[in-house]
ZADO-1210 file (C-alpha; in nm, 4 decimals, padded with zeros to 6 digits):
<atoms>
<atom x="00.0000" y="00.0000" z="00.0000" code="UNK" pos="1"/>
<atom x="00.2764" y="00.2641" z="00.0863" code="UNK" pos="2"/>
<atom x="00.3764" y="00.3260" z="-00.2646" code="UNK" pos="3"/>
<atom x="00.0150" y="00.3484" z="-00.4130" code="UNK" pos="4"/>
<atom x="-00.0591" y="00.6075" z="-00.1680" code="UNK" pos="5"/>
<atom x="00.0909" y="00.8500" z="-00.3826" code="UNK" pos="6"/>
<atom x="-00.2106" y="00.9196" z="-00.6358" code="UNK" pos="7"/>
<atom x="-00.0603" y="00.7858" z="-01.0040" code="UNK" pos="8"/>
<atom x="00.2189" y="00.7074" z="-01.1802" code="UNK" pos="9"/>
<atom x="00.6065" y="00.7986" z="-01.0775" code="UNK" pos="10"/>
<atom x="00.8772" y="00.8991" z="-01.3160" code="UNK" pos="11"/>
<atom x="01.1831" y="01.0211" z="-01.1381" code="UNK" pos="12"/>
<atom x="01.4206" y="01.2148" z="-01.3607" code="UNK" pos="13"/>
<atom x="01.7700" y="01.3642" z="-01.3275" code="UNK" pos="14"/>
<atom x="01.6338" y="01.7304" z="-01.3865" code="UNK" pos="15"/>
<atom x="01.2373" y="01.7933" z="-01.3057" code="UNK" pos="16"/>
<atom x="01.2528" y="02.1010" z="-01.4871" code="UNK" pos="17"/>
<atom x="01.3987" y="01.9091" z="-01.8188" code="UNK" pos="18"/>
<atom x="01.1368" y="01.6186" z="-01.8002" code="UNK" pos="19"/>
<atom x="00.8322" y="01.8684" z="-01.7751" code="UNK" pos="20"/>
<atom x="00.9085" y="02.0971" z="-02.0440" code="UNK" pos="21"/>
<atom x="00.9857" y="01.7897" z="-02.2986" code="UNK" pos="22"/>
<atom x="00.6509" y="01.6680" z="-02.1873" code="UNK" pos="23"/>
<atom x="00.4680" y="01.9864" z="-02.2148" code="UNK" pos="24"/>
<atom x="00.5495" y="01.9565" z="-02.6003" code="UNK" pos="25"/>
<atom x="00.4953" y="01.6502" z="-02.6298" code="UNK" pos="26"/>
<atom x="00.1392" y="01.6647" z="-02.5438" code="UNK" pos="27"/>
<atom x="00.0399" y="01.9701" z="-02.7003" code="UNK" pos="28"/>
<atom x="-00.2428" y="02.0986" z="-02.4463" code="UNK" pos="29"/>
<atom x="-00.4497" y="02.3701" z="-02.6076" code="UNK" pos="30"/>
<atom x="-00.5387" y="02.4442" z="-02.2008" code="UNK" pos="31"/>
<atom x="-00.3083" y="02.4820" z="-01.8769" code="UNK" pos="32"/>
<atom x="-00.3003" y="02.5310" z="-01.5262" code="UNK" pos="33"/>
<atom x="-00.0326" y="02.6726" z="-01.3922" code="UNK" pos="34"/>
<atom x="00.1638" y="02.6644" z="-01.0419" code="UNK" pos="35"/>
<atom x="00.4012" y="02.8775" z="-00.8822" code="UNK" pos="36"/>
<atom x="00.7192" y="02.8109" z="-00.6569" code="UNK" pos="37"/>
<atom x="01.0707" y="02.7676" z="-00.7063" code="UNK" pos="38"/>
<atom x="01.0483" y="02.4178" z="-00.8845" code="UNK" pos="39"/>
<atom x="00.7398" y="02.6009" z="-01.1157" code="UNK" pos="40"/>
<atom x="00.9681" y="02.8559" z="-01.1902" code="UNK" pos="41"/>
<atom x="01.2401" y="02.6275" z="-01.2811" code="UNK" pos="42"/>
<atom x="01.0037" y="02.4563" z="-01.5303" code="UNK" pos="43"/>
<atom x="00.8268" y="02.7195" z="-01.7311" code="UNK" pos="44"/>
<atom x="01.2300" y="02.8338" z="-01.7773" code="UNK" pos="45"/>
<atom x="01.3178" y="02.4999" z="-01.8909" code="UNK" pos="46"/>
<atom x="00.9771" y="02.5118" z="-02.1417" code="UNK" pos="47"/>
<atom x="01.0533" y="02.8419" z="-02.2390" code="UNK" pos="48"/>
<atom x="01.3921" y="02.7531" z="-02.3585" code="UNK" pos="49"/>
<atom x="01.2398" y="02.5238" z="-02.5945" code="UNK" pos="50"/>
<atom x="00.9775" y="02.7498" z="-02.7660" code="UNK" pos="51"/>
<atom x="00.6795" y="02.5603" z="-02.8528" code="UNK" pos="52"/>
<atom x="00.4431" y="02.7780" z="-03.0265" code="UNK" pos="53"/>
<atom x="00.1376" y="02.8596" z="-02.7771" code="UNK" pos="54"/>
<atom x="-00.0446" y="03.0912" z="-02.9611" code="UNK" pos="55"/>
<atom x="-00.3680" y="02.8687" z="-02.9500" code="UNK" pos="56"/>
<atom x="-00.3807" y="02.7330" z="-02.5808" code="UNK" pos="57"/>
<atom x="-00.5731" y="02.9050" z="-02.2945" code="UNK" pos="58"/>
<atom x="-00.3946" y="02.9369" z="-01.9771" code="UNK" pos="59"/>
<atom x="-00.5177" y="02.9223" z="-01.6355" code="UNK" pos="60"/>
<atom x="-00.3816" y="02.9423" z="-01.2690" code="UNK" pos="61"/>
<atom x="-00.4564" y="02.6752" z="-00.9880" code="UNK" pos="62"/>
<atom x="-00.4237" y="02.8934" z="-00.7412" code="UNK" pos="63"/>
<atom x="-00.3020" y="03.2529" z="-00.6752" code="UNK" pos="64"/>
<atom x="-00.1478" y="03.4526" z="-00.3774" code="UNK" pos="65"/>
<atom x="-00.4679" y="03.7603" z="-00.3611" code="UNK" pos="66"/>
<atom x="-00.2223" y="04.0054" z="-00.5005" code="UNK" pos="67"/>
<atom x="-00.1808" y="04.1903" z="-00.8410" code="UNK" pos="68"/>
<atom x="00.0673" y="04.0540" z="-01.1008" code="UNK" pos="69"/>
<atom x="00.2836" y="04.3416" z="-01.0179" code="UNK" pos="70"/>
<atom x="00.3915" y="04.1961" z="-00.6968" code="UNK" pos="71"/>
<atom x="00.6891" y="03.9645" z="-00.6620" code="UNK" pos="72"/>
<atom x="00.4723" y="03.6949" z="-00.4614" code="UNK" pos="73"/>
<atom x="00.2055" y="03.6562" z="-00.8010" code="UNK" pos="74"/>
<atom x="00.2480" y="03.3224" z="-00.9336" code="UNK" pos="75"/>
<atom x="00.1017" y="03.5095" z="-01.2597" code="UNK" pos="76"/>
<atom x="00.4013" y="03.8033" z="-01.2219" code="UNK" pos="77"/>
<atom x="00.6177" y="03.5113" z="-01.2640" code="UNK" pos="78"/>
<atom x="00.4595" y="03.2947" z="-01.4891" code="UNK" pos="79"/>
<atom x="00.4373" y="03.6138" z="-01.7116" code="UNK" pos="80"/>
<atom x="00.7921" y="03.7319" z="-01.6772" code="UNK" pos="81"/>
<atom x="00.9638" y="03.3417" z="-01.7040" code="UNK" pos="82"/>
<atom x="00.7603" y="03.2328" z="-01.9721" code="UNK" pos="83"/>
<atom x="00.4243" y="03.3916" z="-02.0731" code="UNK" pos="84"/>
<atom x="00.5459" y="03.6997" z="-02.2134" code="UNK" pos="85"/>
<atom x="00.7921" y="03.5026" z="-02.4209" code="UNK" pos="86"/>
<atom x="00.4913" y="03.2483" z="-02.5447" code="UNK" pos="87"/>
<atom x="00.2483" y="03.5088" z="-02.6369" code="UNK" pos="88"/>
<atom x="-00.0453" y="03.2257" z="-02.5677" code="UNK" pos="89"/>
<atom x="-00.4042" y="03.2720" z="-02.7120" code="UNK" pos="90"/>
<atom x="-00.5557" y="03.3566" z="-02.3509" code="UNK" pos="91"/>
<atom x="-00.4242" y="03.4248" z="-02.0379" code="UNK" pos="92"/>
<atom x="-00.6950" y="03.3879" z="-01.7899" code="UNK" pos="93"/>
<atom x="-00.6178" y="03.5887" z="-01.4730" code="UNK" pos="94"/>
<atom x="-00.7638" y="03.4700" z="-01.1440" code="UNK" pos="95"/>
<atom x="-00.6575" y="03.8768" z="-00.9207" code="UNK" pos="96"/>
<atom x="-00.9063" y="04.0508" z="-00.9956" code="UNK" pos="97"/>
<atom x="-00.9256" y="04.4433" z="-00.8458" code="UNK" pos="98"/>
<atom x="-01.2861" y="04.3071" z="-00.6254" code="UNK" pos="99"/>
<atom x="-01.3252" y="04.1492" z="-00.3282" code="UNK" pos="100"/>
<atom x="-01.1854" y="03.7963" z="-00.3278" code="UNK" pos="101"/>
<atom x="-01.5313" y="03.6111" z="-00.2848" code="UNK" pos="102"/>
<atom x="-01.6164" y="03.7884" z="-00.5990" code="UNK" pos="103"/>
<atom x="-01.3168" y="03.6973" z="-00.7572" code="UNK" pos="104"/>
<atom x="-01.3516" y="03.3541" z="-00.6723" code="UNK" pos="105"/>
<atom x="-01.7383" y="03.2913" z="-00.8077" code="UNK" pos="106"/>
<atom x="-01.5578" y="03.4757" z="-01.1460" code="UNK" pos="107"/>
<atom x="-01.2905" y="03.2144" z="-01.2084" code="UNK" pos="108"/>
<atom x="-01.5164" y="02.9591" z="-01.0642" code="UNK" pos="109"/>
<atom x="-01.7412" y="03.0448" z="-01.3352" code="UNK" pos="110"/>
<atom x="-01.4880" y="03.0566" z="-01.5855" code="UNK" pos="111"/>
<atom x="-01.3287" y="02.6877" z="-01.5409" code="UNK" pos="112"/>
<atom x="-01.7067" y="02.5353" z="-01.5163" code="UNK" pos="113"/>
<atom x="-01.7937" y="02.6530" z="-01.8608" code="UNK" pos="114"/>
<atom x="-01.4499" y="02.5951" z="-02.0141" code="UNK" pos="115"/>
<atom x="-01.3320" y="02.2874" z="-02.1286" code="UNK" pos="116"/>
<atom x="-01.1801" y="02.0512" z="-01.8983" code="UNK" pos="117"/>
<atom x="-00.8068" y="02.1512" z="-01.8778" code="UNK" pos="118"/>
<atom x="-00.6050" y="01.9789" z="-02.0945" code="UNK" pos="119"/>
<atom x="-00.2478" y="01.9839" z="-01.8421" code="UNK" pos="120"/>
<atom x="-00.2901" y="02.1136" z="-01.4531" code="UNK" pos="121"/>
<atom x="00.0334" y="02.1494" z="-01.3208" code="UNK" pos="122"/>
<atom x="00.0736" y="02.1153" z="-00.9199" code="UNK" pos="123"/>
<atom x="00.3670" y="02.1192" z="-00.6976" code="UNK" pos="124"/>
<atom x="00.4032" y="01.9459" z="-00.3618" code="UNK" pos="125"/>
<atom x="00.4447" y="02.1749" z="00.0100" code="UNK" pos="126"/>
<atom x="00.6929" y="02.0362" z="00.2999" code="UNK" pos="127"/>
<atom x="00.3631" y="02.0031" z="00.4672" code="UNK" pos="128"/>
<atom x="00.1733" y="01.8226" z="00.1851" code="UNK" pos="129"/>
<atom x="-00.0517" y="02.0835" z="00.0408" code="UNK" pos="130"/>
<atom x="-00.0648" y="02.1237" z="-00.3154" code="UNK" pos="131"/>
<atom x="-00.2515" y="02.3907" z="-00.5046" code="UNK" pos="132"/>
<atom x="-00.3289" y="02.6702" z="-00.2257" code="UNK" pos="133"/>
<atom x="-00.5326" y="02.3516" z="-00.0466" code="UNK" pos="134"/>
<atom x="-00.3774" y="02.3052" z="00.2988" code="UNK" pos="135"/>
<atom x="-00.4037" y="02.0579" z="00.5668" code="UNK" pos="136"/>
<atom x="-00.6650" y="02.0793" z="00.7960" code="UNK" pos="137"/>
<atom x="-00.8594" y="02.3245" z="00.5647" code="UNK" pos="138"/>
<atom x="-01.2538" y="02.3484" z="00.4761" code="UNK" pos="139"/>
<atom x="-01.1654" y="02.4045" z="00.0869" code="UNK" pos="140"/>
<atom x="-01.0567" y="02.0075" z="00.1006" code="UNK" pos="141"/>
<atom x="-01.4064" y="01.9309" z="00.2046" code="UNK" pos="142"/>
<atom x="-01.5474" y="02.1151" z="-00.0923" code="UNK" pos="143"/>
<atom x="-01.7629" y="01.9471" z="-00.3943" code="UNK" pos="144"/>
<atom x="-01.9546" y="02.1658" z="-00.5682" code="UNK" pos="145"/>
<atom x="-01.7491" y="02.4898" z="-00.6508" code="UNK" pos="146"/>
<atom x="-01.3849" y="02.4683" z="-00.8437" code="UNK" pos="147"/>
<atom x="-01.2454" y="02.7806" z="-00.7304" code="UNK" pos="148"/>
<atom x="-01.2253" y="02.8905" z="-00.4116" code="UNK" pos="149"/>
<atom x="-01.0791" y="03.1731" z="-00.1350" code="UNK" pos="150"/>
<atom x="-00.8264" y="02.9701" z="00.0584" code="UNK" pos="151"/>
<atom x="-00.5149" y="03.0073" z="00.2525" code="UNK" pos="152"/>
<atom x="-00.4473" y="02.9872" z="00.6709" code="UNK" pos="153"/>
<atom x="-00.1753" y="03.1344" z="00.9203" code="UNK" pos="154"/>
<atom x="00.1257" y="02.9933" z="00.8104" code="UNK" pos="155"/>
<atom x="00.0743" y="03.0944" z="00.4411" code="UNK" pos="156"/>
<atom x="00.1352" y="03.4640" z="00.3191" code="UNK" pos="157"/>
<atom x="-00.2266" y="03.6030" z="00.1386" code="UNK" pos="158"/>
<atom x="-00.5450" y="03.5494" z="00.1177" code="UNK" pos="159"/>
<atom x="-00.5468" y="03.3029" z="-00.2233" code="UNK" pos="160"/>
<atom x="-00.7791" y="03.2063" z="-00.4444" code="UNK" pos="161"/>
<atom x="-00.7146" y="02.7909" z="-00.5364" code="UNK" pos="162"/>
<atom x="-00.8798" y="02.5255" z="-00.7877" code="UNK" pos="163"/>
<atom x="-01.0765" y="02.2638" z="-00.5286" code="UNK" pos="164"/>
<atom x="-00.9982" y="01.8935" z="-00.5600" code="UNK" pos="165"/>
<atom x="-01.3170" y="01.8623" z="-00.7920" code="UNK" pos="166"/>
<atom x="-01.1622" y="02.0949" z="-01.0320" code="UNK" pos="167"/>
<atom x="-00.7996" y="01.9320" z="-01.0580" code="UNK" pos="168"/>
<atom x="-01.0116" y="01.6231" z="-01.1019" code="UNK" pos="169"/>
<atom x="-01.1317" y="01.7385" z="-01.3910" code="UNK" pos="170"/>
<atom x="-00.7762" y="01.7614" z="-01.5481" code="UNK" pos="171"/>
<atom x="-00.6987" y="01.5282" z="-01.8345" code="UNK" pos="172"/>
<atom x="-00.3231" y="01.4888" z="-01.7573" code="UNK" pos="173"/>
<atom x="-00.2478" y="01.6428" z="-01.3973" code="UNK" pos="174"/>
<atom x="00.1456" y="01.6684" z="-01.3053" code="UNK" pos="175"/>
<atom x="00.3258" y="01.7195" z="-01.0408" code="UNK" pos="176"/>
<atom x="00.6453" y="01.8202" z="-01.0054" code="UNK" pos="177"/>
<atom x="00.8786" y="01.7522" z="-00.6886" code="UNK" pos="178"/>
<atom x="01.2457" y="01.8594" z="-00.6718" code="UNK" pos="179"/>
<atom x="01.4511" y="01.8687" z="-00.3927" code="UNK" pos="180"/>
<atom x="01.5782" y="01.7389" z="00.0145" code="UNK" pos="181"/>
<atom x="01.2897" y="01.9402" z="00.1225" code="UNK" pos="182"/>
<atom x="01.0056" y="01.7458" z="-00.0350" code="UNK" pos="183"/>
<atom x="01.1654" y="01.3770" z="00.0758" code="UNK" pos="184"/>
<atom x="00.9351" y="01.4042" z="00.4185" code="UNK" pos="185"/>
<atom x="00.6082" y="01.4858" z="00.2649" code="UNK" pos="186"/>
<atom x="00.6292" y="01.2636" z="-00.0048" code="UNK" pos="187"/>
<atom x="00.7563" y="00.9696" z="00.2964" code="UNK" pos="188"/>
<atom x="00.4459" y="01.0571" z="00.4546" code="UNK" pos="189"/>
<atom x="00.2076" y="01.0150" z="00.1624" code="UNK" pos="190"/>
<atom x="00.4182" y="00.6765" z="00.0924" code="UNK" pos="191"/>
<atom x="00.2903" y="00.5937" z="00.4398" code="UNK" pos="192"/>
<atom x="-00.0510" y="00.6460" z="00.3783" code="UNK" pos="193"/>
<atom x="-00.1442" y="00.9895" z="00.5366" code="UNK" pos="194"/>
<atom x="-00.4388" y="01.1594" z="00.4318" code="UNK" pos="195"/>
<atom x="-00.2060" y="01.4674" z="00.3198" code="UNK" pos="196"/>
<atom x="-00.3826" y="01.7048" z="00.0349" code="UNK" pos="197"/>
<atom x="-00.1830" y="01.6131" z="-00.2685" code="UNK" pos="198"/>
<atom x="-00.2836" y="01.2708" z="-00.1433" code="UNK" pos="199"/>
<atom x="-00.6421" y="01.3480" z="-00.2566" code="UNK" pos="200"/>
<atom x="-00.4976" y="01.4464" z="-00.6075" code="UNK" pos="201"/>
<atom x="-00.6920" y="01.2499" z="-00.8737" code="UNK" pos="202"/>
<atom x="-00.7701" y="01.3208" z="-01.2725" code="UNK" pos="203"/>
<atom x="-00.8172" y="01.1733" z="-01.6295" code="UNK" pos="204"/>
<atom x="-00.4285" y="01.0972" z="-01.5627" code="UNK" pos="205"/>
<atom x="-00.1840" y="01.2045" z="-01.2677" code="UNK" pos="206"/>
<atom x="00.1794" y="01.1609" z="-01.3428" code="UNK" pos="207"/>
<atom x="00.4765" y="01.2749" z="-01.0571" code="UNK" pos="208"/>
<atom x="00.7598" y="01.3705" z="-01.1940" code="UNK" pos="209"/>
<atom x="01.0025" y="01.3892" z="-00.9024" code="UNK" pos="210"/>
<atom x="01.4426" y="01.3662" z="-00.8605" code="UNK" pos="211"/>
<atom x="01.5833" y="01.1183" z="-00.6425" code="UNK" pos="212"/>
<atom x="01.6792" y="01.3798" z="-00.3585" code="UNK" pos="213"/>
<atom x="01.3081" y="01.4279" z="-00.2992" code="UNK" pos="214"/>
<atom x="01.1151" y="01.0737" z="-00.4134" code="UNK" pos="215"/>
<atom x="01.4261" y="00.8318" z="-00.2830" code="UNK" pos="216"/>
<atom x="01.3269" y="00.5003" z="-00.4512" code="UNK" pos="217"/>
<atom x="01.0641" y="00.3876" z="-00.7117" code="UNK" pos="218"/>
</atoms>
């Protein structure tokens, strides 16, 4: 059981970055979801080096610190200045908006329920096992009906706006990245069966790409 309890199939890879971006155009998604964080911003650099031509696909955010794309913590700011302003991409579907974040939320919730389902979600893994802007212990986990919600908690910088579990569900290939010493423990304690957030990860497809520094064996 310990190894199944990570939700879907394991590749582990010299370079995470390297392994995503050859995948990315490979599959050809006419939709994404996009992620922030170091490892994130290590793979939109590595896609962006290889220049697939985006001008038809639609791209989304699973979840967002609640502050404009001008700040340095917007995972669109960096998505935009690593990679989206190099791709020039059909749509780029901001989820900041200048209105209350409830508001904001129903919007992009709104948006992804009449879109179609995304063709790549990309999620990272926390040290504590959240993925998206869905953290333990909180309410959003519990949640559906909607697939976009306010989120966040003490220990996490913003108010955010994430996708729910039912809306990464609807992914057709969901992938998650995982570099680095730092990620070893919570993927351990998903190996062991704890009922961590990115354990409730599910879609059409869920692939982990992780290095050996943070998944250890196969």
């Amino acid at each position: 059981m310990a190894e199944m309890a990570i939700p879907g199939e394991i590749e582990i890879v010299d370079d995470v970055a390297s392994a995503f971006a050859r995948l990315v155009v490979e599959q050809s998604p006419r939709s994404v979801a996009l992620s922030g964080g170091d490892t994130a911003e290590e793979c939109y650099a590595a896609l962006r080096a290889l220049a697939p031509d985006w001008s038809g696909v639609d791209v989304y955010f699973g979840d967002e610190r609640f502050v404009p794309p001008s700040d340095p913590d917007s995972n669109e700011g960096m998505a935009r200045k690593v990679l989206l302003d190099h791709m020039r991409p059909r749509a780029i579907h901001s989820m900041y908006r200048s209105e209350p974040i409830e508001d904001a939320a129903s919007a992009y919730d709104a948006l992804v329920e009449a879109a179609p389902p995304i063709d790549l979600v990309h999620l990272g893994l926390g040290p504590d096992g959240h993925t998206a802007s869905l953290f333990p212990g909180s309410p959003s986990l519990h949640e559906t009906r909607r697939l976009v919600v306010p989120a966040g908690d003490a220990d996490h910088p913003h108010p955010r706006l994430t996708f729910t579990l039912p809306a990464i569900a609807r992914g057709r290939l969901v992938v998650v990245t995982v570099a680095g010493a730092g990620k070893r423990d919570a993927v351990e304690r998903l190996r062991a069966g704890e009922d961590l957030p990115a354990a409730r990860i599910r879609g059409d497809r869920v692939l982990w790409i992780g290095d050996r520094a943070a998944m250890g064996r196969q």
